[in-house]
N, C-alpha and C positions, 0 to 999 in steps of 0.2 A: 504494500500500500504506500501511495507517495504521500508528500505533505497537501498535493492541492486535493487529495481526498479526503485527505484527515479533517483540513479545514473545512472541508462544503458540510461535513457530518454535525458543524458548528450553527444554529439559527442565527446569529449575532454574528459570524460571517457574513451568509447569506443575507440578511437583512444590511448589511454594509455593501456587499456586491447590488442589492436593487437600489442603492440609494443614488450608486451613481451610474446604473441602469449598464451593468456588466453583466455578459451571459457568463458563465462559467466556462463552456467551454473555450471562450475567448478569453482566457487566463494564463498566464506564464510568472511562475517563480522562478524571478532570477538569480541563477548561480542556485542550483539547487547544487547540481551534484558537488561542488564547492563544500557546501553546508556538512554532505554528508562525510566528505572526503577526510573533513577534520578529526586527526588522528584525536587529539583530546578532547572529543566528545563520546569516542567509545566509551569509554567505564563510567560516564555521569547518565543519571536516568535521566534526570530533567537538564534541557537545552535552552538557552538561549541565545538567539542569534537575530542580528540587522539584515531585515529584508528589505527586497525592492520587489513589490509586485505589479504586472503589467496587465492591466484591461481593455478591451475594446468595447466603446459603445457606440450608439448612431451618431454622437459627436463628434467621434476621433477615441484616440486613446490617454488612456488615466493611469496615472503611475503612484501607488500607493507606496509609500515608506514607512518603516513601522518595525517591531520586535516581533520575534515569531518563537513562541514559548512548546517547547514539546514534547514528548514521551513516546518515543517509537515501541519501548514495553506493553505499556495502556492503548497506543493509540489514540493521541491525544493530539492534540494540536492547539492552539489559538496565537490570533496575529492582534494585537495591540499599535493600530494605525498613528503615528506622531504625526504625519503631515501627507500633502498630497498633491498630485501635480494634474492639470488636462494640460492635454496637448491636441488644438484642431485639427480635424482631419483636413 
């Protein structure tokens, strides 16, 4: 399971993805396999890490920045949004 499924499993996700009218599948975590790659995040259950997440809406695309909190044990996820960008199409 990856992290953009972990997170859709989240309502408070999803209710931040219609806010600024992203489909899911028009989603990209960037630098995922980055995230994973990190040798010391193996032996900690809970992670955190700076994301950049990229959306597409009928406007153009949104670029979400933010803390991405998670438990690949649980399968858990949740992203904590600091700030956010459009960009028109």
């Amino acid at each position: 399971m990856n992290l953009k499924e972990l997170l859709l499993k989240g309502q408070n996700f999803i209710s931040l993805l219609n806010e600024f009218r992203i489909d899911a599948k028009d989603l990209i975590i960037k630098d995922e396999e980055t995230i994973f790659s990190n040798q010391t995040n193996n032996n900690t259950e809970v992670v955190k890490e700076s994301v950049w997440i990229e959306g597409k809406s009928n406007e153009g695309l949104v670029n979400l920045f933010g803390t991405l909190h998670y438990n690949l044990l649980n399968k858990l996820a949740v992203f904590e949004m600091q700030g956010y960008e459009k960009v028109s199409a």
